[in-house]
N, C-alpha and C positions, 0 to 999 in steps of 0.2 A: 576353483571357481569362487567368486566376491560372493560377498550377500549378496541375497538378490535385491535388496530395495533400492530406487533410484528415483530422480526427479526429473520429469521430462518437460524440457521447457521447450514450446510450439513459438517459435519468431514470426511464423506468417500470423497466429493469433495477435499477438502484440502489434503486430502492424495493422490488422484487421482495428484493431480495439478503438486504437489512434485514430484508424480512418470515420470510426464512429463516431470520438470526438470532435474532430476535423468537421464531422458531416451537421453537427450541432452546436458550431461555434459561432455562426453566423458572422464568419469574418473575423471575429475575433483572433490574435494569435495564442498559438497553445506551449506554453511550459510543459514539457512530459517531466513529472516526479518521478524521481529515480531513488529518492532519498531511502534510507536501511536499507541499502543494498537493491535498490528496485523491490522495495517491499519482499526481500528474499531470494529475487530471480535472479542476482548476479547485475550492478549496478554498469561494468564495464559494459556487459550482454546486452543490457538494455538499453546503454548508447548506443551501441554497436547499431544496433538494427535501428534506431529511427534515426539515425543520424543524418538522415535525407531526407527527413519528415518533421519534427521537432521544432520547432522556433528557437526554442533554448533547453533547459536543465534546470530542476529545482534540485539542492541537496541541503547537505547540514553540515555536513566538515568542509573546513579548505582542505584539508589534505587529500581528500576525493576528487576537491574539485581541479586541486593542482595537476591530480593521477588521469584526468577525462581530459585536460591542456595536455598532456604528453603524451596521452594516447590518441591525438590529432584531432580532437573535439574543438571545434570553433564557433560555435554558435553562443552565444549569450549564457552565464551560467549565472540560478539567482542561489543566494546563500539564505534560508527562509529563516533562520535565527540570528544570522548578522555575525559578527565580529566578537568575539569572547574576550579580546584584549588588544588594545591599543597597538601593540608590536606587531599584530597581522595585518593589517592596513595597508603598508608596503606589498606583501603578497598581492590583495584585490588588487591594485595597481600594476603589478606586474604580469598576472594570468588575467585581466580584467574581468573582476570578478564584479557582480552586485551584491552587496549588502542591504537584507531588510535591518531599517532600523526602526527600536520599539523602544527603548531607554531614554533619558535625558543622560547616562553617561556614554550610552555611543556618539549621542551626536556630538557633545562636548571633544570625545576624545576622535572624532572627524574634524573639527572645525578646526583643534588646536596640532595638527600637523600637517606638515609641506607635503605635497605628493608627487610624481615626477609628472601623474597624469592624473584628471578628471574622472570622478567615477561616475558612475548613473547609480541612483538609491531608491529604495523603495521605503515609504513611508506610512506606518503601518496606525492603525487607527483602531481601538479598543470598543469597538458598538456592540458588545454586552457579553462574550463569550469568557472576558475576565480571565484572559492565560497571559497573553501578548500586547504588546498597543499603547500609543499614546489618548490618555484621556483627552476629552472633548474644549478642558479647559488649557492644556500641554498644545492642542495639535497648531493652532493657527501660529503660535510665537515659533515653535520650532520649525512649523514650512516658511517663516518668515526669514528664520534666522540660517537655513539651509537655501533659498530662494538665491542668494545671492555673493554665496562663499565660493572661491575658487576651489575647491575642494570636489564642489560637485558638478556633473556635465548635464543631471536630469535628473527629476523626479517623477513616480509614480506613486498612486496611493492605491493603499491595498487594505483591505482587513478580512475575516474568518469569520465564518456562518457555524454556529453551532448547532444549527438544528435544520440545516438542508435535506436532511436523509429521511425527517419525521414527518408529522401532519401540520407541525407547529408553523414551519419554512419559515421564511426570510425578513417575513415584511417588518418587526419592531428594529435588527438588525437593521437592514437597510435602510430604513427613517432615518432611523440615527447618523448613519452614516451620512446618507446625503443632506440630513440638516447640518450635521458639522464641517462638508466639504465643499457645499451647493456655490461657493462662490472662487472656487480654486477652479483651474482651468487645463490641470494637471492629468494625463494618459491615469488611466483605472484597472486593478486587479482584485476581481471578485471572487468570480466562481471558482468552485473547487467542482470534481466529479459530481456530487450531488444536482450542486446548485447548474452546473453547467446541463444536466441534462432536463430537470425541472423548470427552473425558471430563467426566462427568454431574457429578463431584466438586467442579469447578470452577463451578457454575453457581451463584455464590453473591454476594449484595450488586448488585456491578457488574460487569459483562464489559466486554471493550472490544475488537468486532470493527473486523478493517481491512483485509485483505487481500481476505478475501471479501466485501466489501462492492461491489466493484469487479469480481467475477466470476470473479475465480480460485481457482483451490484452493488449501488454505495448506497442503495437503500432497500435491502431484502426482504424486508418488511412490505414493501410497497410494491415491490415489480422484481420481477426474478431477473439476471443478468441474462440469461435466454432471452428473453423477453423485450429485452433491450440489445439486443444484436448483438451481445458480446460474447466471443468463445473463451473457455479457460485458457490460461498460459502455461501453468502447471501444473503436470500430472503425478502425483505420485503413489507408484507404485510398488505393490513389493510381489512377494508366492506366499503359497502354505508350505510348512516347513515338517509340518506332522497334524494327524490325525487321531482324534479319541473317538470311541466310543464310550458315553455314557450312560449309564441307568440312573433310575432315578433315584433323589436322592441324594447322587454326587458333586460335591463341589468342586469350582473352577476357580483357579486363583488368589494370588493373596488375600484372607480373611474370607475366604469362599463364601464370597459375597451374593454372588448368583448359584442357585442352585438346580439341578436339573428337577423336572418338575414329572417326568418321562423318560423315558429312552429316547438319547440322539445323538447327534453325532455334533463334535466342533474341528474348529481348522485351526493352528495354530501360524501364527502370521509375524514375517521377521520384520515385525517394525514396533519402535513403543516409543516411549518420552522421550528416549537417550534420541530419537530420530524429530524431536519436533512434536510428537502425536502430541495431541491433548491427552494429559493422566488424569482429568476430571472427564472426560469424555464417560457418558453413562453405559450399560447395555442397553441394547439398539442403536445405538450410533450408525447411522449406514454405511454399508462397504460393498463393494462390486467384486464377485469371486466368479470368476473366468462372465462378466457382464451379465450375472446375474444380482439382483438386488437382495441382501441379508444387514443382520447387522450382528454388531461386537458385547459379547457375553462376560461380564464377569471384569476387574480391575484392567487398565492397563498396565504395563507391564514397566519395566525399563526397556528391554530388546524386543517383546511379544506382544501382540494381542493377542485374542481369539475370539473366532466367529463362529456364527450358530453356522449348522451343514443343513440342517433337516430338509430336506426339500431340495438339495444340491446332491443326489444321487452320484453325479459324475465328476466331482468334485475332488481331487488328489492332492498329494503333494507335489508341488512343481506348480498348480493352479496360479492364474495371475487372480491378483488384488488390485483391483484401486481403491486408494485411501478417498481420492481426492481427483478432482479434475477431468479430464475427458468422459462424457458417461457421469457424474456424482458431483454435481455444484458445491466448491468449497463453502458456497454460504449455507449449503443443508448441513454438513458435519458441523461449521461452526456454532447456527444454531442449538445443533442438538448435544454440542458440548459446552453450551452456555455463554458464546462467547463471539466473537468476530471474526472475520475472513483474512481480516488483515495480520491480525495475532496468528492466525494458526501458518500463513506463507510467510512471517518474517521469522517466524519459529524453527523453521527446517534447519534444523544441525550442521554441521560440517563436514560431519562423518558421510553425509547421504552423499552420494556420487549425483551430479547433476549433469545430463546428457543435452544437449540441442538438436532442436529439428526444426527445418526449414520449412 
């Protein structure tokens, strides 16, 4: 028999997720982000299923995006960091791929080669988030200088909200943008998960949800992905593997950090960092043991956790665990290991055996 731990990814959620976006895009067409692997779910999987649904494909490698052309994907794929060097260009050309571009040397190394065929480009605009983008003083010469190069067959303009998901939102962001674009006449890509499901303003051209596609909130802070109609995607589960009893007294774990404070009982659980777990995850962390609510006592492990039993009477080994997902919002674990929803699904290892369900 395998270990028991396993990732169960739900396709009719994913598709659900979609219809969410779908239902909040006011027209808009929707980019599904598949990028790191579908945020961990298995990037082919996650074409697979909305392949009927999708406008297009956001990723980051060509090599992905050549692997989603030969696995019969047809829809528009955008490349959201552009082109890494001049010799891949032919490729977009050949898979027709889009390229954002955000440099003065992509556009350069665009303009200064033949192509067999016209691309469509996205043109990326820097209003205050300070990763990506052409500045305010960059942007009008280079839509100028791309406006009219055989090279390109269309542009969009796009830029990244950094503060969608806060109380801060959009509005300095967006000024900006629209004072530096208000006379361009160019299709628009705003929203991301956040902004798509917040503000109406951004519902324009193409959105590009990613977070919530996958069932979390892209603002946990503010509304729980329940809350927002979204089911998880993936589940991951694992059993208990052994039982202690403790007195008190006794510690748990490397550096026997947690100490028993009383008599009770813990679960030992085949899952640890080597599986993705967060090893900063605290005690208390919540975990679901056969759908009852407890949490995780003491380090994690490399292959282990362990959870508290006390109050889980009927609790064995063989008991199922959920870490995460159906039953246990990835964004409560994330929280309460400090961290994000999306870190802890692009986290899941290799080793885990991931299962589908329709």
């Amino acid at each position: 028999m395998t270990r028991p731990i396993r990732a169960t990814i739900d396709l009719s959620a994913l598709r659900s997720n979609f219809a969410v976006a779908r239902h909040n895009a006011d027209g808009a067409k929707l980019w599904a982000v598949i990028k790191a692997h579908a945020y961990g779910h298995g990037m082919r999987r996650a074409a697979r299923a909305l392949a009927n649904l999708a406008d297009g494909f956001c990723l980051l490698d060509v090599a992905d995006a050549i692997a989603l052309r030969e696995a019969g994907i047809q829809q528009p794929i955008l490349l959201l960091e552009g082109f890494f060097s001049a010799d891949e260009l032919p490729l977009y050309a050949e898979y027709r791929l889009t390229p954002v571009l955000h440099t003065l040397a992509q556009v350069e190394a665009l303009l200064a080669i033949a192509l067999p065929s016209r691309l469509p480009v996205y043109l990326k605009l820097n209003s205050g988030m300070n990763r990506l983008g052409f500045s305010a003083a960059e942007f009008q010469p280079v839509l100028n200088a791309l406006a009219g190069a055989p090279q390109v067959a269309g542009i969009t303009l796009m830029t990244h909200f950094a503060d969608a998901d806060t109380q801060t939102g959009i509005v300095a962001q967006l000024t900006r943008f629209r004072s530096v674009t208000a006379a361009c006449q160019c299709p628009l890509s705003l929203a991301n998960s956040a902004a798509l499901l917040r503000f109406p303003e951004t519902r324009t051209g193409w959105a590009r949800p990613g977070i919530m596609l996958y069932g979390a909130s892209p603002y946990p802070e503010l509304a729980s992905a329940e809350s927002l109609g979204l089911r998880p995607v993936m589940t991951l589960t694992s059993e208990l593997i052994a039982v202690q009893e403790l007195q008190a007294g006794d510690r748990v774990g490397y550096g026997g950090q947690f100490i028993a404070e009383k008599a009770m009982r813990i679960g030992v659980v085949a899952c640890g960092y080597g599986d993705g777990y967060p090893r900063h995850a605290p005690t208390g962390t919540p975990v679901l043991v056969d759908g009852k609510r407890t949490g995780t006592v003491g380090r994690v492990s490399m292959d282990m956790i362990t959870v508290d039993l006390t109050g889980l009477p009927k609790a064995v080994i063989g008991s199922q665990v959920v870490l995460w997902g159906e039953g246990l919002s990835v964004d409560e674990v994330a929280a309460a290991a400090g961290t994000v929803s999306y870190e802890l699904l692009c986290a899941v290892a290799p080793r885990v055996p991931f299962v589908e369900k329709e």
